[in-house]
C-alpha positions in Angstrom: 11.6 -17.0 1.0 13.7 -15.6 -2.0 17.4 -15.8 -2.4 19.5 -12.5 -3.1 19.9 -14.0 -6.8 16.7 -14.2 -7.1 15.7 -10.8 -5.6 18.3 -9.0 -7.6 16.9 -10.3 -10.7 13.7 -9.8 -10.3 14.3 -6.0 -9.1 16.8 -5.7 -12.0 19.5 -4.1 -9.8 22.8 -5.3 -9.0 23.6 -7.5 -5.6 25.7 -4.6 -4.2 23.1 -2.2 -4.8 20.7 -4.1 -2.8 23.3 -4.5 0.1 23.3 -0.8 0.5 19.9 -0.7 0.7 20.1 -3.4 3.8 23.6 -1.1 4.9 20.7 1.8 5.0 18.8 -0.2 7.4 16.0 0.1 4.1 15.0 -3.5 4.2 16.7 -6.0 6.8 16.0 -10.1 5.3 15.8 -12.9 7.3 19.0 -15.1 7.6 19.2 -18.5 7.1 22.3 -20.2 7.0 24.4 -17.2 7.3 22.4 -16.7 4.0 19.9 -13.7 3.3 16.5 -14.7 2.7 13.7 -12.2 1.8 10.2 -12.9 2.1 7.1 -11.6 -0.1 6.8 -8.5 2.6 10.4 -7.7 1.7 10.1 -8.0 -1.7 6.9 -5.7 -2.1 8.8 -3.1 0.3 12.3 -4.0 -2.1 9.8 -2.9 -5.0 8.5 -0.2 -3.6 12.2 1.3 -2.7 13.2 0.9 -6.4 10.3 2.8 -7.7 10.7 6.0 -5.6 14.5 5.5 -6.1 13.9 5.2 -9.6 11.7 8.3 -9.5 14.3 10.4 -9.0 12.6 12.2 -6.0 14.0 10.3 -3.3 17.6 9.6 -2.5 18.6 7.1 -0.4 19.1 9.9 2.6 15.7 10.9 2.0 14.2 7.5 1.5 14.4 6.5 5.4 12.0 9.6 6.2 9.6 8.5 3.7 9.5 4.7 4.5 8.5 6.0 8.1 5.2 6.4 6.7 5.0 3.0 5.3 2.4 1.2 7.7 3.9 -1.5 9.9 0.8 -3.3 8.8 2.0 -3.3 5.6 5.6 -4.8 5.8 4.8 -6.4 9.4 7.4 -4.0 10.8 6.9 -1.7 13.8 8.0 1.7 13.7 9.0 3.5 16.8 6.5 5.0 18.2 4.0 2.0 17.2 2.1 0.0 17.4 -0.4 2.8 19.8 -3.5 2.1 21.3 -5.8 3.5 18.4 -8.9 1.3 17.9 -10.7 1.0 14.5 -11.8 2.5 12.6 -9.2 4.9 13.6 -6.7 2.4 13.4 -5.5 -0.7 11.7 -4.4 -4.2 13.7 -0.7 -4.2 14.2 1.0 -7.9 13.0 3.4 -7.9 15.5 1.0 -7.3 18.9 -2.0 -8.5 19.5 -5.1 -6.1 20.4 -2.9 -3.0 19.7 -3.4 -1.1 16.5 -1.5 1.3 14.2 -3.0 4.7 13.0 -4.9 4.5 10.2 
């Protein structure tokens, strides 16, 4: 689990600028302690958001539609709508249910 210090300064972006992302609902760390804590998942997500951000074709209105695509599998996050019952190789094992799968 990283600290938002640490996070910030490994993204090189400021601490406000990552609490609007959380405000966005982009990423939402762990508390602990009344403290945010952000794991590896979050951090690889955090990365990806600053490099479509940084792109300059996303904004942070269009980012949410985008990160809908993400795979849950990916960030251990379902999305509404998953995780379905699509079974390989259609589908890919969803981390937060067991024997239900995520589409492919």
């Amino acid at each position: 689990m990283y600290p938002i210090g640490m996070v910030v300064q490994v993204l090189a972006i400021s601490p406000n600028r990552l609490r609007r992302w959380e405000e966005r609902g982009l990423v939402v760390p762990k508390r602990k302690n009344g403290r945010r804590c952000y794991s590896e998942l979050d951090l690889q997500r955090l990365m990806l958001i600053k490099r479509l951000l940084d792109s300059r074709e996303y904004t942070l209105i269009s980012l949410p539609e985008h990160l809908d695509l993400y795979p849950c599998w990916q960030d251990g996050e379902c999305r509404a709508g998953g995780p379905v019952a699509v079974e390989p190789p259609e589908g890919r094992p969803c981390w937060q249910r067991k024997n239900k799968y995520c589409p492919g």
